[in-house]
C-alpha positions as CSV (number, residue, x, y, z in Angstrom):
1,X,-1.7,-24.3,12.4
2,X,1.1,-25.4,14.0
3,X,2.8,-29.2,14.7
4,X,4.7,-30.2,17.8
5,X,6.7,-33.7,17.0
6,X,8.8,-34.9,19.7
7,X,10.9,-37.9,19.5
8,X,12.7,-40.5,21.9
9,X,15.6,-42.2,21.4
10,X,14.8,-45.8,21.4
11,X,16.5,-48.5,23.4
12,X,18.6,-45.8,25.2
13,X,19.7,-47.3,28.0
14,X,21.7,-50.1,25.6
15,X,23.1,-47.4,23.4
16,X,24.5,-44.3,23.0
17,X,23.1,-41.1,23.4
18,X,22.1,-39.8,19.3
19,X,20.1,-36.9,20.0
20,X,23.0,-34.4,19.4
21,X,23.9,-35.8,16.0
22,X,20.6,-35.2,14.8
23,X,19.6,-32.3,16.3
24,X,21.8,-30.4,13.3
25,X,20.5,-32.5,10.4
26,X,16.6,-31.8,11.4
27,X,17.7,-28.2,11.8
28,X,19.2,-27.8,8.9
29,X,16.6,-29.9,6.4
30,X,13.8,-29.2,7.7
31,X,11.9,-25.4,8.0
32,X,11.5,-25.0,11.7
33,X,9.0,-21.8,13.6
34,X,11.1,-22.9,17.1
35,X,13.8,-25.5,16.1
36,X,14.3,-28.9,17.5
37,X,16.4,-29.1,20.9
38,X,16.5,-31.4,23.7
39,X,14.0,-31.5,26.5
40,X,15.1,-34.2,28.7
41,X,17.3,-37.1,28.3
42,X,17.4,-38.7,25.1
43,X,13.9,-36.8,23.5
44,X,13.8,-33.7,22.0
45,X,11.1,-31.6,20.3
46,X,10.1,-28.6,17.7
47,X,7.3,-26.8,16.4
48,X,6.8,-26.5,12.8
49,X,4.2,-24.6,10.9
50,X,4.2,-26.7,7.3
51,X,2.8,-30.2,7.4
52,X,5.2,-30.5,4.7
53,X,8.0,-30.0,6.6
54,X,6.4,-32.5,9.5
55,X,6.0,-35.0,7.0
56,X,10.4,-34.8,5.7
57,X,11.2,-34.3,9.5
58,X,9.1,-37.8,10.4
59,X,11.1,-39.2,7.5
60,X,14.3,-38.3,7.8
61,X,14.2,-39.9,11.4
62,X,12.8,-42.9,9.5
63,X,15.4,-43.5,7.4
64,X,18.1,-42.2,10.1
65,X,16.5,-45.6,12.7
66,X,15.8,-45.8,16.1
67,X,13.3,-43.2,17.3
68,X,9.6,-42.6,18.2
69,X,8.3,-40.2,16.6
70,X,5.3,-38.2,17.9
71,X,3.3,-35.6,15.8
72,X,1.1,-33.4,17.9
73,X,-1.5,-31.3,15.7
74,X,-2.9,-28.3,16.7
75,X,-3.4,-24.8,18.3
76,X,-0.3,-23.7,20.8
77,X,-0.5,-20.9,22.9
78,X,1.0,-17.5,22.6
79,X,2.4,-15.5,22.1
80,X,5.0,-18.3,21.1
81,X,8.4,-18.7,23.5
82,X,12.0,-18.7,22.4
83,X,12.4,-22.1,22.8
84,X,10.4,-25.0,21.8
85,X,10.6,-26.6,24.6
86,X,9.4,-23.6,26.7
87,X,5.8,-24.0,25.0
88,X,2.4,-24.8,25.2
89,X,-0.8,-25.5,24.2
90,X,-3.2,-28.1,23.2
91,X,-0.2,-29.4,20.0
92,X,2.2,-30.2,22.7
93,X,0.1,-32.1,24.3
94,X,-1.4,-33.9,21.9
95,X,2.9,-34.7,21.2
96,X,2.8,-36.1,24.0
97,X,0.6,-38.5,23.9
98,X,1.5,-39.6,20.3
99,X,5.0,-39.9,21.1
100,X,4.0,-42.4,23.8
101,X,1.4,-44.1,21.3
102,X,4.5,-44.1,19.1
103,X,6.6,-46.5,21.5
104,X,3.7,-49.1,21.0
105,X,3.8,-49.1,17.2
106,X,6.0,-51.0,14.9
107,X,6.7,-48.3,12.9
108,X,7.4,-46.4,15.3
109,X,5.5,-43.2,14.5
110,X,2.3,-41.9,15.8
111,X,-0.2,-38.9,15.7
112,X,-2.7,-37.3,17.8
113,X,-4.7,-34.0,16.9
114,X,-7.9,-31.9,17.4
115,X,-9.7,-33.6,14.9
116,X,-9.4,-37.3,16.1
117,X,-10.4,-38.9,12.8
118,X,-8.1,-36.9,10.2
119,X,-4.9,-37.3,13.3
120,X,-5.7,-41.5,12.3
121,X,-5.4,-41.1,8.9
122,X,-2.8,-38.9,8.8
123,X,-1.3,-41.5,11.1
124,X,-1.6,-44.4,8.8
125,X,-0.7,-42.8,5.8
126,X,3.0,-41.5,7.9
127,X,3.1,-45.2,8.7
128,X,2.8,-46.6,5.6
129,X,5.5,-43.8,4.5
130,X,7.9,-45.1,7.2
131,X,7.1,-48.9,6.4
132,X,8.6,-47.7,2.4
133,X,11.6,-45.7,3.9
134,X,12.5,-48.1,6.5
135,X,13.4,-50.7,3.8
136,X,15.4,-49.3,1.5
137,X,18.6,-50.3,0.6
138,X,21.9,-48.6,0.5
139,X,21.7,-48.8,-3.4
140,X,18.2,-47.6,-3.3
141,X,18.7,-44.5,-1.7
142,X,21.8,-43.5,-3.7
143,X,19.4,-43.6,-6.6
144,X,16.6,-41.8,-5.0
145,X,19.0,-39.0,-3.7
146,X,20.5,-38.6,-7.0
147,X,16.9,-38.5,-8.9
148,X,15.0,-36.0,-6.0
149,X,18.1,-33.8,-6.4
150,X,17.0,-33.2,-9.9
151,X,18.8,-36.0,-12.0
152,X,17.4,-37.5,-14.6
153,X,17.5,-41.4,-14.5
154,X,20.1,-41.2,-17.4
155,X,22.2,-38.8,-15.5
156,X,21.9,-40.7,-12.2
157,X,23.0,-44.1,-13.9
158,X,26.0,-42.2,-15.2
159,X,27.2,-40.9,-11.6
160,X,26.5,-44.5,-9.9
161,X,28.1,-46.3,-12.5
162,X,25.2,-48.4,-13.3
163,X,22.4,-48.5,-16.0
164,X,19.5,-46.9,-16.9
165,X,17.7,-49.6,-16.3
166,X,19.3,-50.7,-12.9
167,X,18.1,-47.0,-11.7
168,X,14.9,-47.9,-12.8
169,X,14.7,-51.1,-11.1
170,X,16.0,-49.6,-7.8
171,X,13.5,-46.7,-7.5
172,X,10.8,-49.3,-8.0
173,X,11.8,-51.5,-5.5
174,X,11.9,-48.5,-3.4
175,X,8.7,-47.2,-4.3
176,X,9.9,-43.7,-5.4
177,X,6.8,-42.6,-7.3
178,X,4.2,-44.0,-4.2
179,X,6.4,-42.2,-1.8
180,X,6.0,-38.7,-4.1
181,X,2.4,-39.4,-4.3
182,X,2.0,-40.4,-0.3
183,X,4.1,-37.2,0.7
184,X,1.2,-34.4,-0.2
185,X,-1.7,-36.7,1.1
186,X,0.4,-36.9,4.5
187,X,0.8,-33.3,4.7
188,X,-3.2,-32.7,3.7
189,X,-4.5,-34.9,7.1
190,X,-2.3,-33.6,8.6
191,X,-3.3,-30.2,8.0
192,X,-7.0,-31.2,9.0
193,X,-6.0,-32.7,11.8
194,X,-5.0,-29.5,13.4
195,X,-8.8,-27.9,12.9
């Protein structure tokens, strides 16, 4: 089933445009069916087949700050177009809606779907995700980078220059182990969410 998420700059008008840098990160980290490109102004949009991939995309725009991020789950119609912004169906326009839910929400990230119930848990679980990501420290992150790209702690406190320990501390102030446990429950309702 696939996911529509569009996203829109935040506070625009008081800063510059960022949808161009980001366009290349998403594309480039994230596994894409039609791949993110601008639709109007400062929001742009995709369509993704693997909640998986939904789930990194949300966070990666997280952790990059500033956007509303809205997941639509569900059928679109086909056959599918070239461009993502050329399609439709009932995912884009659940996207829609969520990205505009999304403006409303601290976190800044919402999701609609065709089943109702599973679109609000996957929502809360994505928010609770975000609230993690969001506030992380600099020191955090080099940690986590280090230890997702397949370091040991050990080998992680060598390249940063710190302890053991210190990575230790810094993935558990960051929550490391909930996040890699939060991830796959994510991608599950959001899965059902799309019927």
């Amino acid at each position: 089933m696939p996911f529509v998420v569009t996203v829109d700059q935040r506070a625009s008008r008081r800063s510059p445009d960022r949808v161009a840098g980001v366009l290349p990160r998403l594309n480039g980290h994230v596994p894409v069916v039609l791949a993110f490109e601008r639709t109007a102004g400062d929001e742009f949009q995709g369509l993704l087949a693997d909640p998986a991939a939904v789930v990194d995309a949300v966070l990666l725009l997280v952790r990059e700050g500033g956007w509303s991020i809205g997941v639509g789950a569900g059928a679109v119609h086909a056959p599918l177009p070239r461009s993502a912004r050329a399609g439709s169906g009932p995912a884009y326009l659940a996207a829609r809606r969520a990205v505009d839910a999304a403006k409303q929400r601290p976190t800044g990230v919402a999701v609609r779907g065709a089943v109702p119930v599973d679109a609000g848990d996957a929502q809360a679980v994505l928010g609770a995700l975000a609230l993690l990501v969001d506030r992380r420290s600099p020191q955090a992150w080099e940690a986590i980078e280090r230890v997702a790209a397949g370091a040991t702690q050990a080998e992680a406190a060598a390249a940063l220059g710190v302890s053991r320990q210190a990575v230790g501390q810094r993935l558990a102030a960051a929550h490391w182990e909930l996040e890699r446990e939060l991830r796959p429950t994510a991608a599950r309702l959001l899965d059902r969410a799309a019927g």
